[in-house]
N, C-alpha and C positions, 0 to 999 in steps of 0.2 A: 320380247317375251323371254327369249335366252337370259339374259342380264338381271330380268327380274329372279326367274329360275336362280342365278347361280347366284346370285345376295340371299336369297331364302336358302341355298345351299351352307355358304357361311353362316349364315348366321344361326341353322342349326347345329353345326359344327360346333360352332364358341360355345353355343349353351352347354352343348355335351361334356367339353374342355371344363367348363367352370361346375358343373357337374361334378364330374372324375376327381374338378379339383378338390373342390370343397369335401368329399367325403375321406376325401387322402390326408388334409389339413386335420378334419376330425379325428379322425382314429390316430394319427398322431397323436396329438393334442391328449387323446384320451388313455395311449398306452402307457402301461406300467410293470415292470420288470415280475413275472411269476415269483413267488415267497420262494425260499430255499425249504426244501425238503425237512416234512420233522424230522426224518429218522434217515439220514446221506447215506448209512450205510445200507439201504435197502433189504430191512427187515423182511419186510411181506408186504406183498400187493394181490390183492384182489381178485383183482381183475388178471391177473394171470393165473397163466395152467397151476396147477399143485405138478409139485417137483416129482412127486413116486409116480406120476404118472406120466413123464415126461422123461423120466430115466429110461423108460424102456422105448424109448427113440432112438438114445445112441447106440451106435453100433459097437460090439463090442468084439475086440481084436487084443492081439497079444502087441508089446510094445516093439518099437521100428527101433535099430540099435542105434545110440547116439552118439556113436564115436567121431562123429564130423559133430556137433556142436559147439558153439562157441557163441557168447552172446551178441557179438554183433551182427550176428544175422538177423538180431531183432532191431537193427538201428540200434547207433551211439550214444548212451545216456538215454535223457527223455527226449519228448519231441520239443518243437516252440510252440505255447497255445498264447494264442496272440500275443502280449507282451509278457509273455508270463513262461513257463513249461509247467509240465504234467506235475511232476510233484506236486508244486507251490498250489495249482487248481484241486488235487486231493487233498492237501488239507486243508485248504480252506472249506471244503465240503464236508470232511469227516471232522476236522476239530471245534472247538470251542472257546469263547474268548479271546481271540485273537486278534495279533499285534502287529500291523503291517509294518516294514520298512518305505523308505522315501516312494520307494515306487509304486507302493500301493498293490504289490504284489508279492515281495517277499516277505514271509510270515515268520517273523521275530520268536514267539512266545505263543503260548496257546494250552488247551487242557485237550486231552485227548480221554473219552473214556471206550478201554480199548476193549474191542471187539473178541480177542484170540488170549485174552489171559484175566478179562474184567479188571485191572488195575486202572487209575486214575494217575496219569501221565504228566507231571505239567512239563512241557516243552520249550527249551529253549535252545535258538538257533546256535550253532560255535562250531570249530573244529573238532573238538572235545563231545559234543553234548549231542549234537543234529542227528545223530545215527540211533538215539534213545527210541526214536520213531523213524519206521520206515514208511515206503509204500509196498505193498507185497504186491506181484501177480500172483492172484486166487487159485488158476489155473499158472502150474509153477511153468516157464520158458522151457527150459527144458524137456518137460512132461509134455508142451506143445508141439514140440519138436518129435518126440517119439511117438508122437501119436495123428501126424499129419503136417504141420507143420512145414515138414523137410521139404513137402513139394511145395509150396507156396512158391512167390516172388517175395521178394525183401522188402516192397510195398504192404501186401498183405500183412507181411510177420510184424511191421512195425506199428503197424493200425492196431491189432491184435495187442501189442505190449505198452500202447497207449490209452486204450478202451476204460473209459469209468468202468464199465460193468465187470473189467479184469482187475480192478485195483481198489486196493481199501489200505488205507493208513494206521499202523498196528505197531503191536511194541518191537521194538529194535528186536532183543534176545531171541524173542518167541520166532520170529521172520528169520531169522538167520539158524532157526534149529529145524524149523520147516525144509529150508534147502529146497530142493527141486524134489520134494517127495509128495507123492498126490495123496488121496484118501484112505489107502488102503496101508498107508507108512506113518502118515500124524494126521491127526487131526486136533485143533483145539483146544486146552485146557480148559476152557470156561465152557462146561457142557451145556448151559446156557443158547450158544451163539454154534453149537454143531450143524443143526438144521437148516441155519441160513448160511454154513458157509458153503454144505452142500449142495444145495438151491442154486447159490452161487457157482461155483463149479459148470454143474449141468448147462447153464443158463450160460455159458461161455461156452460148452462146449457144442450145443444146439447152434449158436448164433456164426462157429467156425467150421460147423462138419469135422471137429476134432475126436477120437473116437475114444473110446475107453475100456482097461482089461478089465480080464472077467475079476481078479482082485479088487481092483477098481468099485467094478459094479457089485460085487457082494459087499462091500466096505459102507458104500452109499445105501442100495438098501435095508443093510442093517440101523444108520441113522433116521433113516425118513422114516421104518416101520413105528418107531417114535413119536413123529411128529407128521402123522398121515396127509393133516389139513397143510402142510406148510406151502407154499405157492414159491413160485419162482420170483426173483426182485425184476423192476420194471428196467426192460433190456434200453 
């Protein structure tokens, strides 16, 4: 009887096994890579909070001084995103038409239509040229820094300066006249695209317990009062 029992044992076993197999085989078989986003720079989603409602979560405090800053508290350059870095994965999410190199990761050429000035970018890679297009942090490093940042680990600070939801790919000039100035210092030329950058913002600052002044928060809700419906981008 034993013997009988433990062959009836296996041999529910196997079935189970070819079971588990067969639907693992399937759903292989049947997956396929989710489409890339219509809109990478995450205009507005839905299904999240509306941003003037959500501003008044962050806490708001005067700024932490930054005279210990320096960038590589956030980590050297970008990070490695599998064979690739951060950059090279921003634009290939925020640009258009693009021209990969051998590697199938470094982006040669490309159209950018940029978010922080509405010009139409075409991109190409060189010593000379690469810097026409940046990647910005939304929420500037510095600004991170004086506003909570400082006590982080240098784990945290480098997640933070690698985060899609912190970066968008924009015109060279505009990113470098930004500087490490938040809301309440520049914001955007193309008044178009003010509400999603403040959206933005917020939406970094919730996701870090990053805090923001009271400049800060008058800056932002004078934008949102504008665009009351505007929602947060998908974190």
């Amino acid at each position: 009887m034993t013997k009988v029992y433990r062959r009836r044992q296996v041999a529910v076993l196997v079935l189970v096994f070819l079971s588990l197999l067969a639907v693992f085989i399937n759903s292989w078989l049947s997956y396929s890579p989710a489409p890339p986003s219509a809109d990478p720079q995450g205009a507005a989603d839905n299904s999240q909070p509306l941003a003037i409602s959500q501003l008044e979560n962050l806490e708001i405090k005067n700024w932490q001084a930054a005279s210990d800053y320096v960038r590589s508290e956030f980590g050297s350059g970008w990070a490695s995103w599998q064979t690739c870095d951060t950059r090279q994965k921003i634009l290939a999410r925020d640009l258009s038409e693009i021209k990969y190199g051998e590697d199938n990761c470094t982006v040669l050429s490309c159209v950018l239509n940029d978010p922080y000035t509405g010009k139409v970018i075409n991109f190409q890679r060189g010593s000379t040229t690469s810097n026409a297009v940046q990647i910005d942090h939304v929420v500037a490093l510095a600004n991170a820094w004086q506003t909570g940042a400082s006590y982080w680990d240098k784990t945290q600070r480098i997640a933070l300066a690698n985060d899609d939801l912190e970066l968008l790919a924009v015109d060279g000039p505009a990113n470098n006249q930004k500087s490490a100035a938040d809301a309440a210092q520049w914001l955007p030329s193309n008044l178009g695209f003010r509400c999603q950058y403040v959206a933005r913002q917020i939406a970094v600052k919730l996701k870090y317990l990053l805090w923001i002044t009271p400049d800060e928060y008058s800056a932002m809700k004078t934008v949102l009062t504008t665009c009351p419906d505007q929602h947060l981008p998908t974190p």
